[in-house]
C-alpha positions in Angstrom: 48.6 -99.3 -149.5 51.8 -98.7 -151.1 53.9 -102.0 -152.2 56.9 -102.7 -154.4 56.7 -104.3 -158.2 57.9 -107.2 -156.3 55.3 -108.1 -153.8 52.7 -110.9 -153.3 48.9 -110.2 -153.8 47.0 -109.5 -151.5 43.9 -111.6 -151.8 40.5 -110.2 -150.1 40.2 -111.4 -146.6 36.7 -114.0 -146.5 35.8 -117.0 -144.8 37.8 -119.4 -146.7 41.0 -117.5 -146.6 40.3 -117.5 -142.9 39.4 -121.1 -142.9 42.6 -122.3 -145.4 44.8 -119.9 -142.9 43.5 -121.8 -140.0 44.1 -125.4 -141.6 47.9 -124.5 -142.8 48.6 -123.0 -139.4 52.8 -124.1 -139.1 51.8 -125.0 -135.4 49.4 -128.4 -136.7 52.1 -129.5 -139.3 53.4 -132.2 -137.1 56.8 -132.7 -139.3 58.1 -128.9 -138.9 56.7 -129.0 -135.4 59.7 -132.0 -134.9 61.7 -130.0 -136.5 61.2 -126.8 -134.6 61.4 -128.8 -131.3 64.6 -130.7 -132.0 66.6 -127.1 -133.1 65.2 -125.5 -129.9 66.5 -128.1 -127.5 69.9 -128.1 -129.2 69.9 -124.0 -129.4 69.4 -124.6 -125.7 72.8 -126.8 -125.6 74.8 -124.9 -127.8 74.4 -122.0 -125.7 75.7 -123.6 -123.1 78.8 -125.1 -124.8 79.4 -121.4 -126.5 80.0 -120.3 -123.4 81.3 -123.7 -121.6 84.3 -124.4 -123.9 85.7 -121.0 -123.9 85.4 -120.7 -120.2 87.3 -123.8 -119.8 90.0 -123.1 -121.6 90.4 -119.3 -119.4 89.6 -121.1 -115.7 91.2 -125.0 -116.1 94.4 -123.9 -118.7 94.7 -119.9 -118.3 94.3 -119.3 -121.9 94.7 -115.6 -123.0 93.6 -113.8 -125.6 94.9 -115.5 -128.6 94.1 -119.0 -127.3 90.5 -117.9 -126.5 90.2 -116.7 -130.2 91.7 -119.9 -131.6 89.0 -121.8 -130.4 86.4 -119.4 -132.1 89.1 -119.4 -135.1 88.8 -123.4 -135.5 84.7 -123.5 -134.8 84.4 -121.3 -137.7 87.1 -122.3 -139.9 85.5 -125.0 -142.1 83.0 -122.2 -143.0 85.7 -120.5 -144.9 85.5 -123.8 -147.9 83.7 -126.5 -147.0 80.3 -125.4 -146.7 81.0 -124.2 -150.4 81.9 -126.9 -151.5 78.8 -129.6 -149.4 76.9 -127.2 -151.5 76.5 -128.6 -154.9 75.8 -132.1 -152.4 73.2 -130.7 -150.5 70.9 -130.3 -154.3 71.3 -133.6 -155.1 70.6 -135.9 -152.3 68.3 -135.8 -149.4 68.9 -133.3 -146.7 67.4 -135.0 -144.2 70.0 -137.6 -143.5 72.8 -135.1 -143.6 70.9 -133.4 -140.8 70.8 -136.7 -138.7 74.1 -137.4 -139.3 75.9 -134.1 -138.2 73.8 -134.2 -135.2 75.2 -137.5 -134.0 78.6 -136.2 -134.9 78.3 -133.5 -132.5 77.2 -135.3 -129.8 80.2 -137.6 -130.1 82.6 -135.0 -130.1 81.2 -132.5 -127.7 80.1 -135.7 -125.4 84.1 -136.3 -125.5 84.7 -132.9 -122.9 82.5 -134.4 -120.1 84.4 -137.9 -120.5 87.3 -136.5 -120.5 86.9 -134.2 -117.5 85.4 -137.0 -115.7 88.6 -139.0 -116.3 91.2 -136.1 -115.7 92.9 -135.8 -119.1 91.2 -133.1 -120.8 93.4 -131.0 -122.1 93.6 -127.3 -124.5 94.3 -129.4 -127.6 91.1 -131.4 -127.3 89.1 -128.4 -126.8 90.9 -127.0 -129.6 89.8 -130.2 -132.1 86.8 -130.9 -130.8 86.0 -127.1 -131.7 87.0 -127.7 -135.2 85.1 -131.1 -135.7 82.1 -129.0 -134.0 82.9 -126.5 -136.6 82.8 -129.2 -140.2 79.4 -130.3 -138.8 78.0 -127.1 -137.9 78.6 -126.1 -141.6 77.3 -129.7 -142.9 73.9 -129.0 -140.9 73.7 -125.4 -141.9 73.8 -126.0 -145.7 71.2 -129.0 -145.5 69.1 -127.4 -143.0 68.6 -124.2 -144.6 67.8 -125.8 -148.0 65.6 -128.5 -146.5 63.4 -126.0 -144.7 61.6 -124.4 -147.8 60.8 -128.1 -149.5 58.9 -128.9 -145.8 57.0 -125.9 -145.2 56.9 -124.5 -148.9 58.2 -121.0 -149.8 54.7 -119.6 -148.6 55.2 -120.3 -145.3 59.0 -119.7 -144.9 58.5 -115.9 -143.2 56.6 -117.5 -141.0 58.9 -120.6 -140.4 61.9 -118.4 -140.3 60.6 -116.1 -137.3 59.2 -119.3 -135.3 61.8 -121.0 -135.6 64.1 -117.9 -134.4 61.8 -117.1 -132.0 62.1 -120.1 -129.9 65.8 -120.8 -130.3 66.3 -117.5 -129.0 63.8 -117.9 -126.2 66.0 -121.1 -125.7 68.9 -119.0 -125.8 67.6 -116.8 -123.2 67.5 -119.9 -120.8 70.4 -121.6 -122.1 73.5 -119.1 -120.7 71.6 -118.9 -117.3 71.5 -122.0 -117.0 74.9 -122.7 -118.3 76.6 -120.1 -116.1 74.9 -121.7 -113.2 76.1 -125.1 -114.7 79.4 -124.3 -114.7 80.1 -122.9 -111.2 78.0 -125.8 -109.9 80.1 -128.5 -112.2 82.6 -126.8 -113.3 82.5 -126.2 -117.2 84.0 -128.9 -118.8 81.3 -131.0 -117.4 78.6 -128.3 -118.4 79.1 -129.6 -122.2 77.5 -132.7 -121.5 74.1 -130.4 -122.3 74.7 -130.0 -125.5 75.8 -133.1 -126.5 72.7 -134.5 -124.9 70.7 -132.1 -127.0 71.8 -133.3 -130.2 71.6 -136.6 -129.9 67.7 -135.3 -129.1 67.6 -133.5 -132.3 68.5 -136.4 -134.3 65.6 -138.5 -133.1 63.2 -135.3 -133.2 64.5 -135.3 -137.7 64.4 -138.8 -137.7 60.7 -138.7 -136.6 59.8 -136.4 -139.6 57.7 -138.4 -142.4 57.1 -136.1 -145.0 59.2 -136.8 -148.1 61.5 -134.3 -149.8 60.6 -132.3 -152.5 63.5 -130.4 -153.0 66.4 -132.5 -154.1 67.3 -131.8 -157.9 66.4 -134.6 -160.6 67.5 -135.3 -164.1 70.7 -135.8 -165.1 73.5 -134.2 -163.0 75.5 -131.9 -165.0 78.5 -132.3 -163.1 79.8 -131.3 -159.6 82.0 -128.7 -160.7 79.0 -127.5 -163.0 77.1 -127.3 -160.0 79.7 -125.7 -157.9 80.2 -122.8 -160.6 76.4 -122.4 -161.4 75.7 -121.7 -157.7 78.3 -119.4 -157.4 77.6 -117.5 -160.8 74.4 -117.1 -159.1 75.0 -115.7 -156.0 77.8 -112.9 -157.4 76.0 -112.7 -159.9 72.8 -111.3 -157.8 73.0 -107.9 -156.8 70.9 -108.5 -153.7 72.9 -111.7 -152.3 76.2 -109.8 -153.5 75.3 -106.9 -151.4 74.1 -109.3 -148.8 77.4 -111.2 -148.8 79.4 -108.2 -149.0 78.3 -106.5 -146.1 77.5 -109.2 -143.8 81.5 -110.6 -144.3 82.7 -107.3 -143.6 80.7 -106.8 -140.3 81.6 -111.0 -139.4 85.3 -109.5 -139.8 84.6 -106.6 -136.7 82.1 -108.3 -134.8 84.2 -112.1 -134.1 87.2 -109.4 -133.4 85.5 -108.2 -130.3 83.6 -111.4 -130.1 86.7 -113.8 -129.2 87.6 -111.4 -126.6 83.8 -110.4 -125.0 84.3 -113.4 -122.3 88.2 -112.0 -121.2 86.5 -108.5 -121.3 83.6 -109.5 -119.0 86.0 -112.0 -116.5 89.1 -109.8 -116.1 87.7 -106.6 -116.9 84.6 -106.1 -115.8 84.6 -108.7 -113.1 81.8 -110.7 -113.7 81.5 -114.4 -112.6 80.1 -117.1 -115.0 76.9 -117.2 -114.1 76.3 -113.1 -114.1 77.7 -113.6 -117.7 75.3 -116.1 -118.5 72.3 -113.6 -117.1 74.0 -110.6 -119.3 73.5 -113.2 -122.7 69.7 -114.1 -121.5 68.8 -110.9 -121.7 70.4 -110.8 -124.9 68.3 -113.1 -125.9 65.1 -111.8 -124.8 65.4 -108.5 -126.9 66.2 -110.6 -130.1 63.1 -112.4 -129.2 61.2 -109.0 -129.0 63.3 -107.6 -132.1 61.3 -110.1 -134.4 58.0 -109.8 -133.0 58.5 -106.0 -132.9 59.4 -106.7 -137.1 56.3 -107.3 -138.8 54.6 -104.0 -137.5 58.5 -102.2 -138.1 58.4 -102.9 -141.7 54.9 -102.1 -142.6 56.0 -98.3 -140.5 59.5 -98.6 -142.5 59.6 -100.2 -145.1 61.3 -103.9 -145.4 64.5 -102.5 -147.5 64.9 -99.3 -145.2 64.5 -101.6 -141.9 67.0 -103.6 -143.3 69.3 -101.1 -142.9 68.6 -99.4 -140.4 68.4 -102.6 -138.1 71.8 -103.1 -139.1 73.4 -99.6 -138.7 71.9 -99.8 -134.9 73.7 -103.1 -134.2 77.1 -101.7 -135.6 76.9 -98.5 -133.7 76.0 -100.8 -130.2 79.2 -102.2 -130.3 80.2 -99.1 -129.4 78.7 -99.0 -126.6 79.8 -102.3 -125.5 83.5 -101.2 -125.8 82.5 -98.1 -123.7 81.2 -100.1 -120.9 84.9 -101.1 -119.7 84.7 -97.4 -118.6 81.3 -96.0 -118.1 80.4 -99.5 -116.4 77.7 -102.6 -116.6 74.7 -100.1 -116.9 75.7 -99.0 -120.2 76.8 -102.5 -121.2 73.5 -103.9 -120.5 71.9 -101.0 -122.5 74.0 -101.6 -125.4 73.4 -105.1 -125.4 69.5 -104.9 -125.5 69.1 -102.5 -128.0 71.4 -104.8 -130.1 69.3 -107.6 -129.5 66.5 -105.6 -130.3 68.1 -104.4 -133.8 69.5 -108.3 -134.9 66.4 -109.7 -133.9 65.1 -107.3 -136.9 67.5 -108.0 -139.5 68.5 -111.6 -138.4 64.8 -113.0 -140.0 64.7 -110.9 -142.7 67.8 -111.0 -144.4 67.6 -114.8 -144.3 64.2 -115.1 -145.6 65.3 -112.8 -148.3 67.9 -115.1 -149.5 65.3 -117.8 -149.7 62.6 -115.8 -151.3 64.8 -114.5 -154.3 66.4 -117.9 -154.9 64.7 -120.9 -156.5 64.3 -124.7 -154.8 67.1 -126.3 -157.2 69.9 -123.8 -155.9 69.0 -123.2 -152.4 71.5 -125.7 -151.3 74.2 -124.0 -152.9 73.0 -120.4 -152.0 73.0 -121.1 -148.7 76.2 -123.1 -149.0 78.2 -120.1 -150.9 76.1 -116.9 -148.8 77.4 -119.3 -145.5 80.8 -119.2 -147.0 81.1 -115.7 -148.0 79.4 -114.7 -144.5 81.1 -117.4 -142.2 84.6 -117.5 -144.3 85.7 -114.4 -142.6 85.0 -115.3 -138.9 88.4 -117.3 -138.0 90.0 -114.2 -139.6 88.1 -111.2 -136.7 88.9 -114.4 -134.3 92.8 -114.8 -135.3 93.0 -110.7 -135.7 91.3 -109.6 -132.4 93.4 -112.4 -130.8 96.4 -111.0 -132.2 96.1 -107.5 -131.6 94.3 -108.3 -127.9 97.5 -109.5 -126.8 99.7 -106.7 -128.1 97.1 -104.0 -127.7 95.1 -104.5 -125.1 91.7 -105.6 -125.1 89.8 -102.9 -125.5 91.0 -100.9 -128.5 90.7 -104.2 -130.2 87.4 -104.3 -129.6 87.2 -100.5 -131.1 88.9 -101.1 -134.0 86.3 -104.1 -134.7 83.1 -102.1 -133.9 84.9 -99.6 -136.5 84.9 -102.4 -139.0 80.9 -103.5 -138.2 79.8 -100.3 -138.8 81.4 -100.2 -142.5 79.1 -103.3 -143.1 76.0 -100.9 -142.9 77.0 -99.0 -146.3 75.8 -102.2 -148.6 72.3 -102.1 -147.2 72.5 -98.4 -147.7 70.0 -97.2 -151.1 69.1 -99.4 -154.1 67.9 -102.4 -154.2 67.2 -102.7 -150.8 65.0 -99.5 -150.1 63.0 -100.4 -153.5 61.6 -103.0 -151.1 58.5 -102.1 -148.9 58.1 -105.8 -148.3 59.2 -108.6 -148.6 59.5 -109.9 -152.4 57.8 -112.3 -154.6 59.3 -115.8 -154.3 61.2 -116.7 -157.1 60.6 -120.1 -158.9 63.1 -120.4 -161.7 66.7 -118.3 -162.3 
C-alpha cells in the first residue's frame, strides 16, 4: 500500500487492537457524546434562523438586495478581527467556559426577534444588530470550540470526531430548513427564531454537563499577548499548507457569500419558490453533505487525500455554475447543482479542517483556528457588501456569475505540491 512520508503506522490488526478500538469507540465517551448532542440541536436552530432572519427582513420590511446582504455582511463581520485577536485568549484559559458563555449570549439576542414580534416593534435595525451580536459570538465559540475539541478527544481521534460531528449537524441541517420553512409560513418568521434561541440555551447545559478537565490550555509563563498574537500568526503564514489553505479558501468565501446574500431573492422573486419549498431545496443540501463524508474515507483511499482535496473543491466551484444557470434552465438543474455540491463540500469540508488540526500542535490551536477563521471568514462581509452592491445595479444573476467566477479561482491553491504529496491524511504534529 502506497502512503506518504507523513503518514501514521499502520499497526497489525489482532485482538487487542480490536479490543482497544472497541473500548475508545467516540460513541461511549460520555463528555464528547454531550458535546456532539448539544452542537447538533443548535445546528438544528441555526438553520432555522439562517433562513428566518433573512426572510424577515424580504416579507415583514421589503428589503432588497443590499439590505439582505447587510445582514450577512454584519453576521460575519467580527470574523474579519476579532476572532484573531480571542486567539491568543483561547491558549491560555479554559475553553470550556467561553463555549457556555457565547451560547447564552445567543440565546439572548436571537430570543430578542420572537419578543419583539410578539410585541409588534421589531424592526430592520434590530435584525441588523442582533445579526452582528450573533456574529461576535459565533466567532468567540468557533475559536474555543475548535481548539477545545482536540484536548477532549485527543488528536487520535479528531478524523473521527470531525466527521461525527459533521455528520449529525448536517443531518440536523437537513431537518432544520424543512422544518423552518414550514415554521415560518405557519408563524410567520420572526417568531420561527425562537428555535434557535431555544437550542442554545440547550447547548450550554449539554457543555456544562461535560466533566473531563482540559488538557489543552498553555502553562508557564505567558510571554505576552502580543507575543502570542504574532507567534500564531508567524505560524500560520508561515506554513505552506495553512497559507495555501487560507489563501484559497478566502478567495472562494469572496465568490461564494456574493451569490450567497442573494440565493434567498434568487429563489423568492426569481424562481418563485415559497419558504417552505426553499427550506426542502436546503434539506437536500444537507443530505448530500451527509453522503459526501461518508462517501470520503473510501474517496481518498481511490484518490488520494491531497488530490481529493482538490478535486472536491474544483467540483463545488464549477456547481455554482450551475446554480446561476437554473434561473434559465429551471429547478431541475438547480436541484442537480445543489446535490452534487453537497456531495463535493461534504468531501473537503472534513478534511481540510482536520488538516489544520493535524499539522498544528495543542499550544497553538487556539490561535490557528483563530487566524485560519479570520483569514477564511474576514472576507465574507466583503462577497456580502459586493454582491449586494452589484445585485442592485446589475441584476441578480450576473452577480451571482461573477461570484462563481471568483470560487472557481479558489481551486488553483489546492492545485500540485504539498497537497497531492498527501495520500492520507498526515502525521499529527506535537511541537512547531
Amino acid at each position: 500500500m502506497v502512503t506518504s512520508r507523513t503518514s501514521e503506522p499502520i499497526e497489525p490488526t489482532t485482538s487487542r487492537n480490536r479490543t482497544l478500538e472497541k473500548v475508545e469507540r467516540l460513541e461511549t465517551d460520555r463528555d464528547f457524546v454531550l458535546l456532539w448532542v448539544g452542537q447538533t440541536i443548535s445546528t438544528l436552530g441555526a438553520t432555522v434562523s439562517d433562513l428566518a432572519i433573512p426572510t424577515a427582513a424580504i416579507f415583514l420590511f421589503h428589503a432588497g438586495p443590499l439590505q439582505v446582504s447587510i445582514i450577512g455582511a454584519l453576521l460575519t463581520v467580527p470574523f474579519a478581527g476579532v476572532g484573531l485577536l480571542l486567539g491568543p485568549y483561547a491558549d491560555r484559559v479554559r475553553r470550556r467556559p467561553i463555549l457556555i458563555a457565547c451560547d447564552l449570549g445567543r440565546f439572548a439576542v436571537l430570543g430578542s426577534i420572537p419578543v419583539a414580534a410578539v410585541l409588534g416593534v421589531l424592526t430592520l435595525g434590530q435584525l441588523y444588530v442582533v445579526a452582528l451580536l450573533t456574529g461576535v459570538f459565533n466567532v468567540a465559540f468557533a475559536v474555543g470550540y475548535q481548539a477545545y475539541l482536540p484536548a477532549l478527544v485527543t488528536r487520535r481521534h479528531l478524523m473521527g470526531a470531525n466527521s461525527r460531528l459533521y455528520v449529525t449537524e448536517t443531518a440536523a441541517g437537513t431537518i432544520g430548513p424543512a422544518i423552518g420553512g414550514f415554521l415560518i409560513q405557519l408563524v410567520g418568521a420572526a417568531r420561527a427564531v425562537t428555535v434557535d434561541a431555544a437550542s442554545y440555551l440547550f447547548s450550554a447545559i449539554a457543555i456544562l454537563l461535560i466533566r473531563k478537565p482540559e488538557a489543552g490550555a498553555a502553562t508557564g509563563p505567558a510571554p505576552g499577548y502580543r507575543a502570542d498574537l504574532s507567534e500564531g500568526l508567524r505560524f500560520v503564514l508561515g506554513h505552506r499548507v495553512l497559507r495555501r489553505l487560507a489563501a484559497g479558501n478566502a478567495t472562494f468565501t469572496i465568490g461564494w457569500r456574493m451569490i450567497e446574500g442573494l440565493l434567498l431573492l434568487f429563489c423568492y422573486r426569481l424562481l418563485h419558490l415559497s419558504p417552505a419549498q426553499v427550506g426542502l431545496l436546503f434539506a437536500v443540501l444537507s443530505v448530500a453533505l451527509v453522503v459526501g463524508v461518508l462517501l470520503q474515507p473510501r474517496t481518498v483511499r481511490l484518490i488520494g487525500f491531497g488530490r481529493l482535496l482538490f478535486g472536491s473543491q474544483l467540483v463545488v466551484c464549477l456547481m455554482a455554475f450551475g446554480i446561476v444557470s437554473s434561473a434559465y434552465l429551471g429547478l431541475a438543474v438547480l436541484l442537480g447543482a445543489i446535490v452534487v455540491q453537497g456531495l463535493a463540500s461534504g468531501m473537503f469540508d472534513v478534511m481540510q479542517l482536520t488538516l489544520r488540526q493535524l499539522i498544528t500542535p495543542d499550544r497553538l490551536q487556539g490561535r490557528m483556528n483563530a487566524t485560519m477563521r479570520t483569514l477564511f471568514w474576514g472576507p465574507r462581509p466583503i462577497g456580502f457588501l459586493l454582491g449586494g452592491l452589484l445585485g442592485s445595479w446589475i441584476g441578480l444573476v450576473p452577480t451571482m456569475g461573477i461570484g462563481a467566477t471568483i470560487c472557481t479561482l479558489s481551486a488553483a491553491f489546492f492545485f500540485g505540491s504539498p497537497f497531492f504529496e498527501m495520500t492520507t491524511a498526515p502525521k499529527p504534529v506535537h511541537e512547531a
